[in-house]
MDAnalysis code that builds the backbone (N, CA, C; Angstrom):
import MDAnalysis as mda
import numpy as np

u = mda.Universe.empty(696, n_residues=232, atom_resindex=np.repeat(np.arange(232), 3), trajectory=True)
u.add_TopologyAttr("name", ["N", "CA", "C"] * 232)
u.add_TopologyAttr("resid", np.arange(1, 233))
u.add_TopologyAttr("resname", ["UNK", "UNK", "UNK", "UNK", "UNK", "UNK", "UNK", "UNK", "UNK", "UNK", "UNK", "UNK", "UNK", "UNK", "UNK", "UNK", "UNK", "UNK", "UNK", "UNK", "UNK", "UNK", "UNK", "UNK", "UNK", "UNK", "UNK", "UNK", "UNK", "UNK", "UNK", "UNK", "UNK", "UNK", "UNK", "UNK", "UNK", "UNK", "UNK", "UNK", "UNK", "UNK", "UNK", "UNK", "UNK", "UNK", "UNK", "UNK", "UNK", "UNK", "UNK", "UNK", "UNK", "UNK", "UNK", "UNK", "UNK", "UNK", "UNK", "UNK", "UNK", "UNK", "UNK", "UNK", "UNK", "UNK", "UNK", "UNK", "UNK", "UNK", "UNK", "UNK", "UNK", "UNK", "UNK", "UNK", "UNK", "UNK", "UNK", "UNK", "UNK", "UNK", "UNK", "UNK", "UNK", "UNK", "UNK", "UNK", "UNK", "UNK", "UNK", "UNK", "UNK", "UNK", "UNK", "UNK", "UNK", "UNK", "UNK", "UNK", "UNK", "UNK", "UNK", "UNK", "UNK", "UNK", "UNK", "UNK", "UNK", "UNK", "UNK", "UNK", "UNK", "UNK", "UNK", "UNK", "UNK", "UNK", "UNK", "UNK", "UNK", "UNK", "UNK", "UNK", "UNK", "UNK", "UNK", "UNK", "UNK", "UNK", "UNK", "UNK", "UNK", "UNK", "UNK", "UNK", "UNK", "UNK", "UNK", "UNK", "UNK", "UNK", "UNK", "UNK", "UNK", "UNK", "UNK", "UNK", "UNK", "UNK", "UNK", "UNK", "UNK", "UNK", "UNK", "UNK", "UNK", "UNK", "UNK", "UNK", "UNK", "UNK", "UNK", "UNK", "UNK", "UNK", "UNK", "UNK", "UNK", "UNK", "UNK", "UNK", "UNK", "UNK", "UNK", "UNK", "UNK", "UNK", "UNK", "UNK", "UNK", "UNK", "UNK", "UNK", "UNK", "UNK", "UNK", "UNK", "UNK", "UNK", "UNK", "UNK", "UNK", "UNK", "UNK", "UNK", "UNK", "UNK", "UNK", "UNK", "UNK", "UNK", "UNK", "UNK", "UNK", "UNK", "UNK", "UNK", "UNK", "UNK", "UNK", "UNK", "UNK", "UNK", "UNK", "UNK", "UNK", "UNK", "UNK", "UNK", "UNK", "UNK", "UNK", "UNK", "UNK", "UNK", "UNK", "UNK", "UNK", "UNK", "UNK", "UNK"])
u.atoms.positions = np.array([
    [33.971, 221.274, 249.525],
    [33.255, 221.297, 248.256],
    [32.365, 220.053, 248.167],
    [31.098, 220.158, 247.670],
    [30.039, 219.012, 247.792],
    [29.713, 218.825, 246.149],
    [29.876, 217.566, 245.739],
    [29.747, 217.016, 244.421],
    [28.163, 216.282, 245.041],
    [27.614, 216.525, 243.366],
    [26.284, 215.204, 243.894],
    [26.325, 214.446, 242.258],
    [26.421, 212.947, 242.157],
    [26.352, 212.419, 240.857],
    [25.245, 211.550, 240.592],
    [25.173, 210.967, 239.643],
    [23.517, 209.801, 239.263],
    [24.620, 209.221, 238.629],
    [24.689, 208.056, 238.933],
    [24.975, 206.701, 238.292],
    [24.375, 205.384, 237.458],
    [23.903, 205.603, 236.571],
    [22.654, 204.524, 235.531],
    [23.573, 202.976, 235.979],
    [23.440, 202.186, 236.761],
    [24.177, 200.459, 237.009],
    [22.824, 200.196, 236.458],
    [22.926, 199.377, 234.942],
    [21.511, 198.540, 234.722],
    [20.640, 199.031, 234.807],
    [19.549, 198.380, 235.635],
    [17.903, 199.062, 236.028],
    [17.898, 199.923, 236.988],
    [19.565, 199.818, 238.086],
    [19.560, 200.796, 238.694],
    [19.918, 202.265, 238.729],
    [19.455, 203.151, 239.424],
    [19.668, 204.611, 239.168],
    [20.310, 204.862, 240.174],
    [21.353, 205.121, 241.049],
    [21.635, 206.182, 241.898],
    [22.883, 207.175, 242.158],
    [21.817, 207.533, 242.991],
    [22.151, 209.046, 243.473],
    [22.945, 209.031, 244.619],
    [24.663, 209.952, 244.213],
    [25.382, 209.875, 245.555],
    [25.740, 211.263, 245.590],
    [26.317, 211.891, 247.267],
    [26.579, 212.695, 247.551],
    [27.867, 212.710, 248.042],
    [28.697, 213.806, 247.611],
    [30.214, 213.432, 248.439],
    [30.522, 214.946, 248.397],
    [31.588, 215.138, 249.480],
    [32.261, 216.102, 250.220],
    [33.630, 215.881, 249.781],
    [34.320, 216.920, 249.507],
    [35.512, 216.510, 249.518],
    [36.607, 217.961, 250.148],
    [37.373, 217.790, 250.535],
    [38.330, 219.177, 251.059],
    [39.134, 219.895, 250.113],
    [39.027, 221.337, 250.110],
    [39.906, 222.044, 249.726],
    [41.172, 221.659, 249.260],
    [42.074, 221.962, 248.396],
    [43.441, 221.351, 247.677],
    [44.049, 220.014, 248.050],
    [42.738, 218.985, 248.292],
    [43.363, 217.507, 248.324],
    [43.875, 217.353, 247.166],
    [44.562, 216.932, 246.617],
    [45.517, 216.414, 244.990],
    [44.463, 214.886, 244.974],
    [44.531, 214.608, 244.041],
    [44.070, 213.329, 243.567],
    [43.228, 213.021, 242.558],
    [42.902, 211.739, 242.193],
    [42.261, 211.426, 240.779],
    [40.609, 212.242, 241.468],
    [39.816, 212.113, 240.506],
    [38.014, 212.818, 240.449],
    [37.700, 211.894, 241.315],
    [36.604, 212.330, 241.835],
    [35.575, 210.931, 242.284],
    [34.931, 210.527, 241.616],
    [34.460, 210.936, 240.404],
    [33.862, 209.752, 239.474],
    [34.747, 208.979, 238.949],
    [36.016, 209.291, 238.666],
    [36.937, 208.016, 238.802],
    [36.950, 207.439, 239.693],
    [37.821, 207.832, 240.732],
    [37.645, 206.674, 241.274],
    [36.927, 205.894, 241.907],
    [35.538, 206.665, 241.943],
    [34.452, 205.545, 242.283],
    [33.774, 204.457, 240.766],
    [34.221, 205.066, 239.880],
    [34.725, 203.690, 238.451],
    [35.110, 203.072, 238.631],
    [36.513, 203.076, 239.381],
    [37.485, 202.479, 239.151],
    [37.425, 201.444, 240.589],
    [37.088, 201.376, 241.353],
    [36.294, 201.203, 242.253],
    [35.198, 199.881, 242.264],
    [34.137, 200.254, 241.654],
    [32.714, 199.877, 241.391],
    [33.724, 198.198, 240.502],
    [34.619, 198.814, 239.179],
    [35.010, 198.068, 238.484],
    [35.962, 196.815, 239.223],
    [36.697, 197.673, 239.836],
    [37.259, 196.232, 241.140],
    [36.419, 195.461, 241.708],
    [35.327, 195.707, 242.429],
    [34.447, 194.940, 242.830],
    [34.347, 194.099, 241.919],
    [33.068, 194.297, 240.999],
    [32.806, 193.294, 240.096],
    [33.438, 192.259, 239.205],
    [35.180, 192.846, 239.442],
    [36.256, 191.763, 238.643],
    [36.508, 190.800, 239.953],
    [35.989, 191.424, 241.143],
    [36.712, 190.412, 242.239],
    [35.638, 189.506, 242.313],
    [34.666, 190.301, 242.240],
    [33.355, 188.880, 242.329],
    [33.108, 187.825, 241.431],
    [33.641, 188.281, 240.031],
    [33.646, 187.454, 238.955],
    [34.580, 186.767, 238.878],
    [35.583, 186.513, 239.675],
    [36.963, 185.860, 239.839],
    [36.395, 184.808, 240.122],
    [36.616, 183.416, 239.462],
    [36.342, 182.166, 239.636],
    [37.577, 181.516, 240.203],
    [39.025, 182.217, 240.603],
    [40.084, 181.647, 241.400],
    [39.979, 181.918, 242.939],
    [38.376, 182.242, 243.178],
    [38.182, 182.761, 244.451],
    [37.976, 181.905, 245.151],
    [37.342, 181.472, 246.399],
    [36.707, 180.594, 246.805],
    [35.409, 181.920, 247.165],
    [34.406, 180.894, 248.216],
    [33.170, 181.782, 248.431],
    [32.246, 182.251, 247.533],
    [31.157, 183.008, 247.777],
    [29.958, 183.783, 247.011],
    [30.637, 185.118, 246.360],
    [30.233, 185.745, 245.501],
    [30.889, 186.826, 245.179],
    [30.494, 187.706, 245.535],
    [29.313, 188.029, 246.027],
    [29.240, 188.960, 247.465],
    [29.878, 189.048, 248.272],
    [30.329, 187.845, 249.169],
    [31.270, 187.801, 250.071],
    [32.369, 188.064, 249.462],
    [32.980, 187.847, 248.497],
    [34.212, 188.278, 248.328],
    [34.219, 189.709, 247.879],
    [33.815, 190.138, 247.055],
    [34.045, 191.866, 246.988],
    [33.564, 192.350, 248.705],
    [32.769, 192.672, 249.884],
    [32.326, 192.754, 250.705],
    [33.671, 192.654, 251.718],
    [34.572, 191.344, 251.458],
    [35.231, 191.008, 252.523],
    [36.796, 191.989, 251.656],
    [36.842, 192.113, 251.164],
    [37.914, 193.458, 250.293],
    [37.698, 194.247, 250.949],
    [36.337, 194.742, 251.042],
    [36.432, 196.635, 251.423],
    [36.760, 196.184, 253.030],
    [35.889, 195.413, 253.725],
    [36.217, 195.374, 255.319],
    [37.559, 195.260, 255.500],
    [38.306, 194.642, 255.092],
    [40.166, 193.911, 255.477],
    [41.165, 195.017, 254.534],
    [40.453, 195.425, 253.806],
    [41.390, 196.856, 253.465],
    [41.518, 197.849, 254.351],
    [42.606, 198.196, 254.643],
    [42.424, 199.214, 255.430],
    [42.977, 200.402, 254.915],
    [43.054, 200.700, 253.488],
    [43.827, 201.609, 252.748],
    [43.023, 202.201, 251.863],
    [40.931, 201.592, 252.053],
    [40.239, 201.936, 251.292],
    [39.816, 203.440, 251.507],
    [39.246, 203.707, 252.604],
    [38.983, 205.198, 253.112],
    [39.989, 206.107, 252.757],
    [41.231, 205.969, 252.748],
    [42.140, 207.087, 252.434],
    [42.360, 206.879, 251.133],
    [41.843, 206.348, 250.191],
    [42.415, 205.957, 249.089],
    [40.877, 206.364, 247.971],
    [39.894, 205.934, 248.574],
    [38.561, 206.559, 247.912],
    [38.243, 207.941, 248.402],
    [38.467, 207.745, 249.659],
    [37.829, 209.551, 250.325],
    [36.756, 209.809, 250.556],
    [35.709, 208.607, 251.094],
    [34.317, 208.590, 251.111],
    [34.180, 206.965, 252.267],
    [32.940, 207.405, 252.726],
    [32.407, 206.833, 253.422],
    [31.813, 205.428, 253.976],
    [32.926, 204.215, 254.615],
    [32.776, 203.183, 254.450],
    [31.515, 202.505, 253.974],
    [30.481, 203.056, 255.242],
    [28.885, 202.466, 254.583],
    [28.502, 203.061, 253.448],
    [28.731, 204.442, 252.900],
    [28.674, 204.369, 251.534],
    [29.289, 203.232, 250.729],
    [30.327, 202.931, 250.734],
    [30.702, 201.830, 250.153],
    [29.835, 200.220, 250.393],
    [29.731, 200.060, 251.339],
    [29.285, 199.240, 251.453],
    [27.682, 198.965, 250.823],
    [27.181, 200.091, 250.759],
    [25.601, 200.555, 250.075],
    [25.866, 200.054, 248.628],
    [27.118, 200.511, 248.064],
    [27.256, 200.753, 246.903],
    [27.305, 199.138, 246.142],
    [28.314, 198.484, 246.957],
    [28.369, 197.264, 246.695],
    [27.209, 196.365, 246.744],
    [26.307, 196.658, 247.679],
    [25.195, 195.947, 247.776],
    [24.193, 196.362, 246.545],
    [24.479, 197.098, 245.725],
    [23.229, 197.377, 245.189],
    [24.022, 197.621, 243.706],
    [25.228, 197.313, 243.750],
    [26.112, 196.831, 242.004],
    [25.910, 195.154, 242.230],
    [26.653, 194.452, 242.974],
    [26.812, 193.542, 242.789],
    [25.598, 192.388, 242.529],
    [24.279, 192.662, 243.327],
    [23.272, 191.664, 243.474],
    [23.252, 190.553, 241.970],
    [23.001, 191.150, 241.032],
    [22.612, 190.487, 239.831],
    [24.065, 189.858, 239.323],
    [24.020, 188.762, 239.844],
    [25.532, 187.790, 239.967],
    [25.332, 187.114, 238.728],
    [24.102, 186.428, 238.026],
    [24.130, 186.083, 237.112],
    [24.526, 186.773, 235.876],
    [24.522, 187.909, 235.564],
    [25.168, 188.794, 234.725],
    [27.170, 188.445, 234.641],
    [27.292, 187.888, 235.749],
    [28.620, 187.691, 235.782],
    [28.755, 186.379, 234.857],
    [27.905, 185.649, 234.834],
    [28.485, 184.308, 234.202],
    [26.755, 183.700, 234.026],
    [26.084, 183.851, 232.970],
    [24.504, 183.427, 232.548],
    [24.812, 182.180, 232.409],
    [25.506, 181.685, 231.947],
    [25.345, 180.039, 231.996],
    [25.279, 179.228, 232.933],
    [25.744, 179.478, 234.279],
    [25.807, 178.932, 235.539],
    [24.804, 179.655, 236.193],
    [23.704, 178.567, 237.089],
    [22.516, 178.710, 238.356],
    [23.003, 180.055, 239.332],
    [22.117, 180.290, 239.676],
    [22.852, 181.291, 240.884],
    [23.409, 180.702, 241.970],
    [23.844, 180.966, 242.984],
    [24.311, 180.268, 244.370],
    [23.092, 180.415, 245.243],
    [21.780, 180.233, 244.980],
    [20.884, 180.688, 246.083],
    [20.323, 179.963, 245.390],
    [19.074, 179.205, 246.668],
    [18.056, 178.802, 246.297],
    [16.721, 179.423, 246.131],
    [16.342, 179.111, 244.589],
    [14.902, 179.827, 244.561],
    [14.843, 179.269, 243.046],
    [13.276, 179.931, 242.667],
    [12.491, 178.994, 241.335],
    [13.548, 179.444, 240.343],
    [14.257, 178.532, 239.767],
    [14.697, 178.254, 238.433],
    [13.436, 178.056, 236.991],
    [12.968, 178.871, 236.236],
    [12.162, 178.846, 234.960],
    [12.684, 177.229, 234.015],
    [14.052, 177.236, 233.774],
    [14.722, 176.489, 233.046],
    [14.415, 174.862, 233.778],
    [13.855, 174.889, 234.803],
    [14.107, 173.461, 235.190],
    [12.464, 172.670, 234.797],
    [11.540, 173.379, 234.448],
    [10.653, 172.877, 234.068],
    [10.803, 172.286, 232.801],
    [11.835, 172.741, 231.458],
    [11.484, 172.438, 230.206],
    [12.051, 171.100, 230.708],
    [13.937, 171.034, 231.809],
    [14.075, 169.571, 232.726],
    [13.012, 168.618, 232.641],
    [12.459, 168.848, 233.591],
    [11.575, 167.747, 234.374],
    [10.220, 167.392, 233.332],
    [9.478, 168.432, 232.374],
    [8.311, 168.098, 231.874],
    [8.447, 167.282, 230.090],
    [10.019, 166.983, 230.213],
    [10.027, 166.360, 229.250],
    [9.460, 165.021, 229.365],
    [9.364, 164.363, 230.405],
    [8.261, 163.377, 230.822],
    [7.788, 163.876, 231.799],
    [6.539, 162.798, 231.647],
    [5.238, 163.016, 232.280],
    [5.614, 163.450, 233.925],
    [4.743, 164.280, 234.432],
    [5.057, 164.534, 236.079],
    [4.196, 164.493, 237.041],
    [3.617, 163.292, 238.098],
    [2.470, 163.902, 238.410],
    [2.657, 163.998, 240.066],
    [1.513, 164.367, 240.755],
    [1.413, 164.599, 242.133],
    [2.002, 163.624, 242.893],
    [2.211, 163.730, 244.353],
    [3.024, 162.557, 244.855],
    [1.703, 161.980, 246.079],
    [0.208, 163.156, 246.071],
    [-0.646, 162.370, 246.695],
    [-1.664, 162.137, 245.897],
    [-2.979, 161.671, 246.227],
    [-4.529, 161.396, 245.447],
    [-5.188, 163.233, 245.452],
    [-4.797, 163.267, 246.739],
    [-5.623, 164.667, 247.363],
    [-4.751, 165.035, 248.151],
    [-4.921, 166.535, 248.467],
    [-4.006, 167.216, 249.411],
    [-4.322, 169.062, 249.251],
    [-3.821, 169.364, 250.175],
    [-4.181, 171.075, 250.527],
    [-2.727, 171.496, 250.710],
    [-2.528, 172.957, 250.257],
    [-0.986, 173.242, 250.256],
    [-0.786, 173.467, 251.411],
    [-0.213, 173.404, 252.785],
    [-0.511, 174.259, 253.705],
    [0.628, 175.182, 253.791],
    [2.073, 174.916, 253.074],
    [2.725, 175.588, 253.126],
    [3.851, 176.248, 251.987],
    [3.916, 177.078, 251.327],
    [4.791, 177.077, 249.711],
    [5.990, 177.348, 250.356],
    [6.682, 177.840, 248.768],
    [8.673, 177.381, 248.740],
    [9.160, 179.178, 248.983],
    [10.045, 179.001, 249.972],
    [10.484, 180.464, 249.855],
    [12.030, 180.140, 250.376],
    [12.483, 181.026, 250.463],
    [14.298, 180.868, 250.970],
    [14.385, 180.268, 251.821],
    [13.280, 180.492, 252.990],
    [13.822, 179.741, 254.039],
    [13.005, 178.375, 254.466],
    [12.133, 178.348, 253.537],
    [10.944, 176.679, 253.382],
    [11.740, 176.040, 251.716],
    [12.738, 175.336, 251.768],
    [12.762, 175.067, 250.645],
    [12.178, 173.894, 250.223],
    [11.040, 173.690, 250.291],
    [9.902, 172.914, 249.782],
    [8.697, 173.468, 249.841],
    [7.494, 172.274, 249.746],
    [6.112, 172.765, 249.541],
    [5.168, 171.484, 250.875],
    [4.232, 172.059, 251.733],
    [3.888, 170.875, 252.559],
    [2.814, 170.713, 251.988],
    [2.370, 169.358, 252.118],
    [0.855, 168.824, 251.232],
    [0.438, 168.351, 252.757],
    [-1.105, 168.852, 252.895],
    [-1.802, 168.600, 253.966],
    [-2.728, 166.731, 253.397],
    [-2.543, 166.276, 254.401],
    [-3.453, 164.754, 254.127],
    [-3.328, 164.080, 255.109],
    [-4.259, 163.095, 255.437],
    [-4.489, 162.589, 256.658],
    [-3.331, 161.206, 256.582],
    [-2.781, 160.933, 257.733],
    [-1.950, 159.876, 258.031],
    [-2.362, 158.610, 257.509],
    [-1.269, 157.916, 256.923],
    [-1.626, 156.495, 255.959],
    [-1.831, 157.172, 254.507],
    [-2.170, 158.042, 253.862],
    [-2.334, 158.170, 252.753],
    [-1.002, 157.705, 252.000],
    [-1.428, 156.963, 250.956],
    [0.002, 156.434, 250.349],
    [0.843, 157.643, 249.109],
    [2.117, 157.476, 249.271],
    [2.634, 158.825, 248.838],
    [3.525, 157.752, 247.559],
    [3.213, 158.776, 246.171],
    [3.922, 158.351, 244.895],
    [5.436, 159.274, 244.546],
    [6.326, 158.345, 243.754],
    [7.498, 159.434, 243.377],
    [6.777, 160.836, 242.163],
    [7.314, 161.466, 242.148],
    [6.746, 162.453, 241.334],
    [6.671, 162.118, 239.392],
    [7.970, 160.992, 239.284],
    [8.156, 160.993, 237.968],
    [9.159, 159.311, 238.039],
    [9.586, 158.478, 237.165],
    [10.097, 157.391, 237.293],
    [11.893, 157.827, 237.996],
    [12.472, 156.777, 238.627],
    [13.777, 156.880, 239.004],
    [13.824, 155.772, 239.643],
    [15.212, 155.983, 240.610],
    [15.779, 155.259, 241.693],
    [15.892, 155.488, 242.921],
    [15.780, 155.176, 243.983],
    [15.317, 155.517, 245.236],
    [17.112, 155.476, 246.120],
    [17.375, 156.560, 245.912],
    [18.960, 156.873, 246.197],
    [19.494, 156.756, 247.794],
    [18.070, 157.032, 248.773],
    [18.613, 157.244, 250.053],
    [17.068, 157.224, 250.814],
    [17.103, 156.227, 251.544],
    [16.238, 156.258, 252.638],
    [16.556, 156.320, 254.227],
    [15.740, 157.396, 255.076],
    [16.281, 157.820, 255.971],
    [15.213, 157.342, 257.121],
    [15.677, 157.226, 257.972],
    [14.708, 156.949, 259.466],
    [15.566, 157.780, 260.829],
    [14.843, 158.620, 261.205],
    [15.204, 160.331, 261.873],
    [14.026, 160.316, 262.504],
    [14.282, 161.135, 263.920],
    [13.180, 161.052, 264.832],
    [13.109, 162.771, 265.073],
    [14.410, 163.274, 264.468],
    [14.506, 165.143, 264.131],
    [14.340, 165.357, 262.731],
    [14.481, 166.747, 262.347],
    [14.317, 167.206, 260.959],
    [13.154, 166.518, 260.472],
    [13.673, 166.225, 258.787],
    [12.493, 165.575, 257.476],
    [11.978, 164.357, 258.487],
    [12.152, 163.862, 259.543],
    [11.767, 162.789, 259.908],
    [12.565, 161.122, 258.950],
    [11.729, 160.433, 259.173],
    [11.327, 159.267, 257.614],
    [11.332, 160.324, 257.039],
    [12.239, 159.820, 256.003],
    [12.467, 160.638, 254.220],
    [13.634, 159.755, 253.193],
    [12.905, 160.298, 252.224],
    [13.532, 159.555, 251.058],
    [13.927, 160.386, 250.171],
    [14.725, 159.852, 249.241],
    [15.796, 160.946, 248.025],
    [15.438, 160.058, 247.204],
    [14.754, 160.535, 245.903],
    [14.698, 159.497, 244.505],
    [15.638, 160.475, 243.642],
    [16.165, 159.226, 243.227],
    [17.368, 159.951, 241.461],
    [16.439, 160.104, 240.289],
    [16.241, 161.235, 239.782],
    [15.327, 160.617, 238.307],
    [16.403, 161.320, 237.396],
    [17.364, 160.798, 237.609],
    [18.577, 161.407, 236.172],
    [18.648, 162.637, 235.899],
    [19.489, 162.877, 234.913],
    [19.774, 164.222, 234.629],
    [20.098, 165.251, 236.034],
    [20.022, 165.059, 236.902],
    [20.517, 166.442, 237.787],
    [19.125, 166.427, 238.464],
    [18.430, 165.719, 238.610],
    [16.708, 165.888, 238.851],
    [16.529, 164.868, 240.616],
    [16.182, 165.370, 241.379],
    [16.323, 164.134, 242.312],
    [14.698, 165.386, 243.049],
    [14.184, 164.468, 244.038],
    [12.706, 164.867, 245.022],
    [13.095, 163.688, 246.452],
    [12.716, 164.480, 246.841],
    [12.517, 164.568, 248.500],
    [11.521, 164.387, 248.762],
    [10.804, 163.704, 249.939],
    [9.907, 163.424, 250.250],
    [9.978, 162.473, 252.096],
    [9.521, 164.063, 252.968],
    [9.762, 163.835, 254.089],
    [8.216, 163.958, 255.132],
    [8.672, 163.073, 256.424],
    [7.525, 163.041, 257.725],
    [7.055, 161.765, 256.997],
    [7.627, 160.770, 256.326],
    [6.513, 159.641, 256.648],
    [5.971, 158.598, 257.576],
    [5.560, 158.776, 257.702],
    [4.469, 157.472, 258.571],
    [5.651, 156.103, 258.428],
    [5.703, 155.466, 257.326],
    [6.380, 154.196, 257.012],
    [6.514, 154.672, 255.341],
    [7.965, 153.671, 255.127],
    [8.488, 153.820, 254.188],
    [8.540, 152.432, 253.696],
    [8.273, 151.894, 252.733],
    [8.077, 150.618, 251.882],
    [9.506, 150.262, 250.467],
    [10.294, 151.131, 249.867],
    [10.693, 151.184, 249.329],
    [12.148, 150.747, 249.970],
    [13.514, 150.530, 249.470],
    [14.699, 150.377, 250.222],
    [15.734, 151.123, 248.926],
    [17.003, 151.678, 249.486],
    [17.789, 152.403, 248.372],
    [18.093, 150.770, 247.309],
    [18.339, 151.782, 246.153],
    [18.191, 151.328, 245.048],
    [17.196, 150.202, 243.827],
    [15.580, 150.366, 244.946],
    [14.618, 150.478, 244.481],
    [14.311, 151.149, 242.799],
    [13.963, 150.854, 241.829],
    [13.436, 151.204, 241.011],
    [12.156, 151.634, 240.853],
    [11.716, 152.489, 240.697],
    [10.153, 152.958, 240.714],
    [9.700, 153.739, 239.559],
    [8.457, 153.730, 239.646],
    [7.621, 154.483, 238.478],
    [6.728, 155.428, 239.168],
    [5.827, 156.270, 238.671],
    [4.342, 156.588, 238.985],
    [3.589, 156.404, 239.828],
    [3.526, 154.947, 239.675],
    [2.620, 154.083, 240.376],
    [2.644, 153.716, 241.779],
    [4.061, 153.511, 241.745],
    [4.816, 153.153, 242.528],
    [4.723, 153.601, 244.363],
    [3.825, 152.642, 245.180],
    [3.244, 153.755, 246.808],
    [5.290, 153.236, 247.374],
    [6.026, 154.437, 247.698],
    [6.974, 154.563, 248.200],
    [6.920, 154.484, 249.682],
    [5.706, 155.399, 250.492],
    [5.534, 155.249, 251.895],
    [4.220, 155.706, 252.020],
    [4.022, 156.500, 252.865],
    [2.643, 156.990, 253.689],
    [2.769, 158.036, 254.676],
    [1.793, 159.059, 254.423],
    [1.895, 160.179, 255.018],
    [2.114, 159.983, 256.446],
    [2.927, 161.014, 257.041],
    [3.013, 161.078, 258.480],
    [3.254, 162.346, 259.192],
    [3.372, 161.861, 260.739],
    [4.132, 163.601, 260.978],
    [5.778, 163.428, 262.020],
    [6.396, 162.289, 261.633],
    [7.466, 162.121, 261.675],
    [8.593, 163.073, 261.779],
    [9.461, 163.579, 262.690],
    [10.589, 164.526, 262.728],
    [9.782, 165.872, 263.365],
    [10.538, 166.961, 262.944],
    [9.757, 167.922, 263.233],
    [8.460, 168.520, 262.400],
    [7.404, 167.676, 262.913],
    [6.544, 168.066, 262.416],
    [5.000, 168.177, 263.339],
    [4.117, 169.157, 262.801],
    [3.486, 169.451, 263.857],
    [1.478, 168.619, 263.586],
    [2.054, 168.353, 262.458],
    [0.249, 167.626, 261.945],
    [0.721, 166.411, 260.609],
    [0.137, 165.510, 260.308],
    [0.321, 164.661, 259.267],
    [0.249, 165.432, 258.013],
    [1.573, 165.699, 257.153],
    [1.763, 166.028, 255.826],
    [2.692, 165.323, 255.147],
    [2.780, 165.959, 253.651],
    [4.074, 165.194, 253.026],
    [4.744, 166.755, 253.289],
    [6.402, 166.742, 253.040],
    [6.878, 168.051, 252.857],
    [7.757, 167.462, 251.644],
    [7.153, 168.035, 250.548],
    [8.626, 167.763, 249.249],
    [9.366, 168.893, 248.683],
    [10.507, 168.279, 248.208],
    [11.526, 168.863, 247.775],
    [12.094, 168.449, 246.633],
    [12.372, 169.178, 245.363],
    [12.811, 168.952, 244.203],
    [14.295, 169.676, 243.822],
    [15.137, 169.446, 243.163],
    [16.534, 169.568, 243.287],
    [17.059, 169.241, 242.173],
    [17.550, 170.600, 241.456],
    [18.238, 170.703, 239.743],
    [19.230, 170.771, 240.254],
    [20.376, 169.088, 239.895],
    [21.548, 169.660, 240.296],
    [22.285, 169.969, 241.857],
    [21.393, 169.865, 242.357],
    [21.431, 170.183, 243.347],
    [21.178, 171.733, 244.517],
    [20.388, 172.092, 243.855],
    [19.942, 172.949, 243.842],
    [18.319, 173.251, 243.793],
    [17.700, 173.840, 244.864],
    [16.257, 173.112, 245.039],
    [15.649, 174.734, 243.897],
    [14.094, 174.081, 243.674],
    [13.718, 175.136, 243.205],
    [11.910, 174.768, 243.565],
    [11.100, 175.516, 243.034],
    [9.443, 175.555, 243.935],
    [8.968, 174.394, 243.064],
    [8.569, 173.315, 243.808],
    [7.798, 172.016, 242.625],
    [6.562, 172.366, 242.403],
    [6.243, 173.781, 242.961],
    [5.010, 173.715, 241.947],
    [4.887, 174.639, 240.189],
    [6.094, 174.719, 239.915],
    [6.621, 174.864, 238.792],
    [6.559, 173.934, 237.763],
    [6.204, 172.715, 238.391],
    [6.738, 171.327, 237.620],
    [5.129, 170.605, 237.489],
    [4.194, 170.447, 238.837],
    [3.141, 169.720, 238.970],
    [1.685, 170.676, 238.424],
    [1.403, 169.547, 237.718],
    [0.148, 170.338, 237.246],
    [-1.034, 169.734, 237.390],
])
């Protein structure tokens, strides 16, 4: 016997198909794919968990081995299913960031409560912020002197001949800290105080890098998000 159902999750719509045999006894499948769907999302929302809550509902269905005989449907169905209930993790708990990095809206009203400005004179983007660039590269010729973005403390200075190269970590309070890597030379030492004004180092192409830029990085919390959200 072949059931077909539509399921409304949120913005999502879908559509499943299931088979089931002649005089099996047992609860419906729209139960227990309720009942089901609803485990997931209590396991992901479990804050006595450790891990992402993807991974944890995800790592349930794999290490069960009592799920197939117990739902009556099709592991990668399941696994489809989970991928496309669970994504919107913030629904689990809105007050807390997501576990991924990407543009946070909320961190601008952060940072633009004072003034914010560029960290060169001039510069060309050559590269923006995505999951796997979590910064922004500013194109400029070597020696250009590079500013903090906003006033702080200069938390960590690095000298690296891999990665950011020369790079520096400024604190500007609140959960707010910038990055600023590949320099040429660095002038500043940790626990430096700075402003605006303030030339920290000079462009370079230090670490892995393939032409003289700055590459920065901004961080709510710890947690990076696109600085060009912030610079205007």
């Amino acid at each position: 016997m072949k059931h077909n159902y539509i399921f409304n999750l949120g913005k999502h719509q879908i559509a499943v198909k299931f088979s089931r045999k002649r005089g099996r006894p047992g609860k419906s499948l729209v139960y227990r794919l309720d009942e089901f769907i609803s485990q997931l999302i209590s396991l992901a929302a479990d804050k006595r968990y450790s891990g992402q809550p993807i991974s944890r509902a995800l790592r349930y269905v794999f290490e069960n081995k009592q799920i197939k005989k117990t739902l009556g449907f099709n592991l990668a169905m399941i696994t489809l299913l989970a991928g496309m209930v669970i994504p919107p993790i913030s629904a689990f708990n809105p007050t807390q960031p997501v576990e991924t990095a990407m543009v946070v809206a909320a961190d601008e009203a952060l940072v633009t409560e004072k003034s914010v400005r560029v960290p060169l004179d001039s510069f060309e983007i050559s590269q923006g912020y995505n999951g796997l660039h979590r910064g922004i590269d500013l194109n400029e010729i070597e020696g250009a002197p590079i500013y903090p973005l906003m006033e702080g403390k200069v938390e960590r200075v690095f000298y690296a001949r891999f990665s950011y190269g020369n790079h520096i970590i400024i604190n500007h309070g609140s959960g707010f800290k910038s990055l600023y890597a590949h320099l040429a030379k660095i002038v500043v030492k940790e626990g430096d105080e700075v402003d605006k004004n303030t030339v920290i180092g000079t462009v370079g192409h230090t670490g892995w890098a393939t032409g003289s830029h700055l590459h920065l990085e901004v961080y709510d919390n710890g947690r990076t998000f696109n600085p060009l959200t912030i610079l205007k």
